[in-house]
Structure formats: structure tokens, C-alpha cells
N, C-alpha and C positions, 0 to 999 in steps of 0.2 A: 367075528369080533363081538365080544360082550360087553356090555354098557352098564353101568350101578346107580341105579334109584333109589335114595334114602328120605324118608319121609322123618325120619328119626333116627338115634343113631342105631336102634334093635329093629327097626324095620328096614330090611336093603333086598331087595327088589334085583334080578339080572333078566337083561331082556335085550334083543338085538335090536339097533338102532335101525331105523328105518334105513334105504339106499338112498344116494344123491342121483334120482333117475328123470331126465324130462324129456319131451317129446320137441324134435326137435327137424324143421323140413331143411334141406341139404340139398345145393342143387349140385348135378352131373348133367357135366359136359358129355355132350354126343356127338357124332357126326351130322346128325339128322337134328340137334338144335340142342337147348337146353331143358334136361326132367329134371321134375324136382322129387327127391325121395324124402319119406317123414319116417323115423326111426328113434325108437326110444334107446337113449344114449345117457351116461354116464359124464361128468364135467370131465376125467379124464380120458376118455374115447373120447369126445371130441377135441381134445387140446392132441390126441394122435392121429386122429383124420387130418387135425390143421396139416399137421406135420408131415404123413407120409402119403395122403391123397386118399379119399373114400374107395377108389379102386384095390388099393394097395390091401389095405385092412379089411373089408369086404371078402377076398379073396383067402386072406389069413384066417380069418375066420368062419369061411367054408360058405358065405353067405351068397346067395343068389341073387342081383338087383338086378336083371332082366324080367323079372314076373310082373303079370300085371296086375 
């Protein structure tokens, strides 16, 4: 997605807007107690972690959260 910066109307500028990215710790349930996992997330992955569980998505997207 491109973005238009005009300083004037003959100067216009196209640049990509930065991402809505933050760092963000999450904990998962274990058998063996509660981890916490820190993962740089997007406002919409976390609004689909709420929704279908960190394991679920994790999985979908091929991710490993056993490493240490």
C-alpha cells in the first residue's frame, strides 16, 4: 500500500507507511504451568489470537513456540 505526501501541490512524495507492529508477551497455558511468549504482532493477529487461540494460529502459520 502506497501513501502520498504533498508538501505543495508540485511536490507529492509516495512512500510506504510504516506497519502497526508491537511487541507484545502472551501467555500459554501448559500442562506444566503457565509461559509467557513475547512476539512481534500486528493489532489484527492479536484481535485473531483473541479469537481462535495462540495455538491455533501458531500452527497455521508453521510457527514453533516450544523453542527456547
Amino acid at each position: 500500500m502506497l501513501a502520498l505526501l504533498s508538501s505543495y501541490p508540485s511536490n507529492v512524495v509516495y512512500f510506504v507507511p510504516p506497519l502497526d507492529i508491537e511487541t507484545h508477551r502472551i501467555v500459554k497455558e501448559e500442562a506444566s504451568g503457565k509461559r509467557y511468549v513475547k512476539l512481534r504482532l500486528s493489532t489484527k493477529a492479536l484481535k485473531t489470537i483473541e479469537k481462535n487461540g495462540l495455538d491455533a494460529v501458531a500452527k497455521k502459520a508453521g510457527m514453533d513456540l516450544r523453542k527456547e
